[in-house]
LUMTORSE-810259 format. One record per atom (N, C-alpha, C, O): residue in three letters; z, x, y. Coordinates in steps of 0.1 Angstrom, whole numbers, padded with zeros to 4 digits, always signed. Example, Ala and Ser with C-alpha at 12.3 -4.5 7.8 and 13.67 -1.06 7.14 Angstrom:
REM LUMTORSE-810259
ALA+0078+0132-0057/ALA+0078+0123-0045/ALA+0078+0132-0033/ALA+0085+0142-0033/SER+0071+0128-0022/SER+0071+0137-0011/SER+0079+0129+0000/SER+0080+0134+0011/
This chain:
REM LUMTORSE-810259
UNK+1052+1632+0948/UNK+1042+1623+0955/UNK+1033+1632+0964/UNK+1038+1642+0969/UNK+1018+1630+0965/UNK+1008+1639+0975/UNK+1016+1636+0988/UNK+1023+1628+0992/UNK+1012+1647+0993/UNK+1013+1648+1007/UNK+1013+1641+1021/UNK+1021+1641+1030/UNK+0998+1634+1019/UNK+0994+1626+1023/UNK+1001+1612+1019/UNK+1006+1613+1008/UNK+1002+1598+1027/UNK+1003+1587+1021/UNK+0989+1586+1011/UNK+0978+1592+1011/UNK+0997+1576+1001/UNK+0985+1568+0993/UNK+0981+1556+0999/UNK+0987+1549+1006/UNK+0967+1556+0992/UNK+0960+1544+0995/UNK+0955+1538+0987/UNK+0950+1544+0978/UNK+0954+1527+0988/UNK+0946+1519+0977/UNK+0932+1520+0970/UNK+0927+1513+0961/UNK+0926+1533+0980/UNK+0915+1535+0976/UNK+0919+1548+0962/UNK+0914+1549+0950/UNK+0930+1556+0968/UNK+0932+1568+0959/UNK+0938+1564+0949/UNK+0940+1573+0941/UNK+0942+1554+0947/UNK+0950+1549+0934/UNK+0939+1544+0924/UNK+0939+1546+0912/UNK+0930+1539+0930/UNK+0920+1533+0923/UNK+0909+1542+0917/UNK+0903+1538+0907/UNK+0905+1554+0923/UNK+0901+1568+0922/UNK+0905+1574+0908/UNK+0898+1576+0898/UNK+0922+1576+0912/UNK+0932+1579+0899/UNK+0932+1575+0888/UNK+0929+1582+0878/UNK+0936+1559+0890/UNK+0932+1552+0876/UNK+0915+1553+0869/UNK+0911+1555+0858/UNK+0908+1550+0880/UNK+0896+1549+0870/UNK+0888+1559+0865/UNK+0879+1557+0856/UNK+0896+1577+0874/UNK+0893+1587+0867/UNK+0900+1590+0855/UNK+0895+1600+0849/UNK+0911+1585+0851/UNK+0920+1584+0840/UNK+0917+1582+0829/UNK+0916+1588+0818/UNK+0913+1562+0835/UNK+0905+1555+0819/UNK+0897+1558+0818/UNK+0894+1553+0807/UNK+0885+1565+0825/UNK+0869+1568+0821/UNK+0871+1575+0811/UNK+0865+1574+0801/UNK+0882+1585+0813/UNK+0885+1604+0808/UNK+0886+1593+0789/UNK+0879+1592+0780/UNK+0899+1587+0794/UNK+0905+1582+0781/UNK+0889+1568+0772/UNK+0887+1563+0761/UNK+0886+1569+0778/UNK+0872+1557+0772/UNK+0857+1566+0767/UNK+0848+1564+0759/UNK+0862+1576+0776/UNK+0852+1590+0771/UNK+0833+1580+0783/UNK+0822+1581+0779/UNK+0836+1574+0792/UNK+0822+1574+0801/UNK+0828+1580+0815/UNK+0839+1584+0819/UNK+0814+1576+0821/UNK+0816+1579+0836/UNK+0826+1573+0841/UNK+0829+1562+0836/UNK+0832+1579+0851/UNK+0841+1568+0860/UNK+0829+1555+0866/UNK+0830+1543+0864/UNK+0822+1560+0871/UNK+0811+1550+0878/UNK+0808+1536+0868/UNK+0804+1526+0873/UNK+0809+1537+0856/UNK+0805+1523+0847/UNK+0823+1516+0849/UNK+0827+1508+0840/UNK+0830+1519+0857/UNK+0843+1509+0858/UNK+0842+1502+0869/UNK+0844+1507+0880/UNK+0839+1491+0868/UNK+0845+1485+0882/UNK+0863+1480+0884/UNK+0871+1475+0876/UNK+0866+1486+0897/UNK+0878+1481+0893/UNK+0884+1467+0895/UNK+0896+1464+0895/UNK+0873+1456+0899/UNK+0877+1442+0901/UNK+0877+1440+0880/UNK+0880+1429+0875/UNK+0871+1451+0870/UNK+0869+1447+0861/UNK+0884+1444+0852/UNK+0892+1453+0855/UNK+0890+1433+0843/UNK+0904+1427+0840/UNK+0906+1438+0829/UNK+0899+1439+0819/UNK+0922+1448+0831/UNK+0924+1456+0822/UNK+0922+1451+0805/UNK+0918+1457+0795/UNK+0927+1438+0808/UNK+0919+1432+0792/UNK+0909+1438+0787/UNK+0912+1445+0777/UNK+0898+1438+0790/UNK+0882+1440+0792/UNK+0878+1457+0784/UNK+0871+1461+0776/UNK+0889+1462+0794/UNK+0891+1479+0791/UNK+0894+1485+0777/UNK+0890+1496+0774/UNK+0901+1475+0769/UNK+0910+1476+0755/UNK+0914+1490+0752/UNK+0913+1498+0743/UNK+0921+1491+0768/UNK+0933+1503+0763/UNK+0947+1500+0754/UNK+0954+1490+0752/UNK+0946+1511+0750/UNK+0958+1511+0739/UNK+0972+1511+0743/UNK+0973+1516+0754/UNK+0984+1506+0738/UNK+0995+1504+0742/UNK+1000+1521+0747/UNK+1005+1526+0757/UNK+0996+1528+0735/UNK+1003+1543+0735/UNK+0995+1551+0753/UNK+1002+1555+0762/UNK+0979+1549+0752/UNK+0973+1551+0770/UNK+0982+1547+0776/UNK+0988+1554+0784/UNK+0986+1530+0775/UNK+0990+1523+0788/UNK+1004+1528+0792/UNK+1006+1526+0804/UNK+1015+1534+0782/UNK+1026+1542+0786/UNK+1025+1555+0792/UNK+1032+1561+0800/UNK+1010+1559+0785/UNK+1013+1577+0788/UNK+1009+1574+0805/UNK+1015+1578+0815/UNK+0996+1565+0804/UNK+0992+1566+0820/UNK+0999+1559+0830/UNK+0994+1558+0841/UNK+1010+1552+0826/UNK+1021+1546+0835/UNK+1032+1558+0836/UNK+1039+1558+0846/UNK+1034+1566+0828/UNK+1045+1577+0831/UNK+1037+1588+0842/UNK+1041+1593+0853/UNK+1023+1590+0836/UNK+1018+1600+0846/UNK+1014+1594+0860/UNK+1010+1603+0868/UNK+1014+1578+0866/UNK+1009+1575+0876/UNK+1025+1575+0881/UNK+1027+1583+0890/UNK+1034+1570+0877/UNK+1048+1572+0878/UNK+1053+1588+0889/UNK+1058+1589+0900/UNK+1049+1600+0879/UNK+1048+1611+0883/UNK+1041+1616+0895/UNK+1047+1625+0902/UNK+1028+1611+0897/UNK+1017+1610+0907/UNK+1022+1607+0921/UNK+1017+1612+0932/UNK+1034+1596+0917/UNK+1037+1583+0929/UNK+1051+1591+0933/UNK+1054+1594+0945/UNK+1057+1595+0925/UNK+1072+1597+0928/UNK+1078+1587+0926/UNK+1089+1587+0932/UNK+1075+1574+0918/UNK+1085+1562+0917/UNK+1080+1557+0903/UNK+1070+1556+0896/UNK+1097+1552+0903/UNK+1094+1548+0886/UNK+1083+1535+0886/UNK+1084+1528+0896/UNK+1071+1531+0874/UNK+1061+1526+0872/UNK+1068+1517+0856/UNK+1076+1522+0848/UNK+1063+1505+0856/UNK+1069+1500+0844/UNK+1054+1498+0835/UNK+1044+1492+0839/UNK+1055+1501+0828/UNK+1037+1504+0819/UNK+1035+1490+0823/UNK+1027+1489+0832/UNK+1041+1475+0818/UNK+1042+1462+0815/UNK+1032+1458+0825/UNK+1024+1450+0822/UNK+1031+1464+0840/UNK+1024+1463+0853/UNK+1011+1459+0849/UNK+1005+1449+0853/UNK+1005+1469+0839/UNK+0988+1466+0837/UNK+0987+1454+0827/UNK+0976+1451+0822/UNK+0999+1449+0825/UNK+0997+1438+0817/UNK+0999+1426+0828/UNK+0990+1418+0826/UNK+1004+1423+0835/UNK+1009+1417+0848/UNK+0997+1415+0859/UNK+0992+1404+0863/UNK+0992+1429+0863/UNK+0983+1429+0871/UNK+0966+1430+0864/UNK+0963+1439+0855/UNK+0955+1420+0869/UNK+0949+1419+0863/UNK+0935+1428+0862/UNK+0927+1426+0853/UNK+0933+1438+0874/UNK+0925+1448+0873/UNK+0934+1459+0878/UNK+0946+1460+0877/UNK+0924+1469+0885/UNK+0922+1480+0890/UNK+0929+1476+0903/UNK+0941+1477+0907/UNK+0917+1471+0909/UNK+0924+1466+0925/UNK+0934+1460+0926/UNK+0944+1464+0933/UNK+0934+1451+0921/UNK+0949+1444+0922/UNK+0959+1452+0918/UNK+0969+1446+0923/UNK+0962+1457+0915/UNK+0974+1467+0906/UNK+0973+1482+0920/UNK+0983+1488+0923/UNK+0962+1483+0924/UNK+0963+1494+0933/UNK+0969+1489+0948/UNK+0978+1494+0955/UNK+0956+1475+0952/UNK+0964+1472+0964/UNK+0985+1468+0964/UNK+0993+1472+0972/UNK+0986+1461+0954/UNK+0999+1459+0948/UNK+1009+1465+0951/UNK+1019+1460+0957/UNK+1007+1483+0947/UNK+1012+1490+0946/UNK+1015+1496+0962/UNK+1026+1499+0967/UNK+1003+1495+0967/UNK+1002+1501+0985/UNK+1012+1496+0992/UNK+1020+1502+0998/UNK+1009+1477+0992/UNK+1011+1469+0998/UNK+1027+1459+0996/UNK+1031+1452+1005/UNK+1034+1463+0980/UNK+1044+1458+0983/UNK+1055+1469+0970/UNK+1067+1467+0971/UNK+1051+1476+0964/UNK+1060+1482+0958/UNK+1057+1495+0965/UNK+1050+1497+0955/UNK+1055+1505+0973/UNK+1056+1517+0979/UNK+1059+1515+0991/UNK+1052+1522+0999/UNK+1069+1507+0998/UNK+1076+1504+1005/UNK+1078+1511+1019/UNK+1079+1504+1029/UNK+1079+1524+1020/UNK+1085+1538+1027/UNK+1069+1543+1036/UNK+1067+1549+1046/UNK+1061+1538+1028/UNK+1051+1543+1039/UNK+1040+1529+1042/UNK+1039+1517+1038/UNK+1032+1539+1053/UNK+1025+1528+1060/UNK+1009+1520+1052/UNK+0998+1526+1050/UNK+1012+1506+1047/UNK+1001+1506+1043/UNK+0985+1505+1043/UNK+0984+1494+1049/UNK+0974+1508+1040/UNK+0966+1511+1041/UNK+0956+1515+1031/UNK+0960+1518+1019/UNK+0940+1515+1035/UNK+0932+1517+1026/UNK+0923+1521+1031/UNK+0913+1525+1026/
């Protein structure tokens, strides 16, 4: 886990420098209110980038989440606000 707490802003940072990498554009053409639907990442992305946000966090991540949660933000506040428990939340 960074040093610092995370925030809902750095998660959202993370991810959308992730899937830009993996979609091959700018981060900037992602919004993240946009519905991972929308994104048509692949099952094989959506494991690798749930093990490596997993790694990022220090806590296990279940890929199934981006199927669950319906964008970027939601899945980041989510994460801040009720599964990273131990620290203080914020954005």
């Amino acid at each position: 886990m960074p040093l610092n707490p995370i925030t809902a802003t750095a998660i959202q940072s993370w991810l959308t420098q992730r899937i830009a990498t993996e979609l091959k554009i700018s981060p900037e053409r992602i919004d993240v209110h946009q519905p991972f639907a929308s994104l048509r990442l692949d099952s094989v992305f959506v494991v690798t980038l749930a093990v490596d946000l997993e790694e990022w966090l220090g806590t296990a991540i279940d890929p199934s989440i981006f199927w669950e949660m319906p964008d970027i933000a939601s899945l980041s506040d989510w994460l801040v606000d009720a599964y990273l428990p131990s620290q203080t939340p914020s954005r």
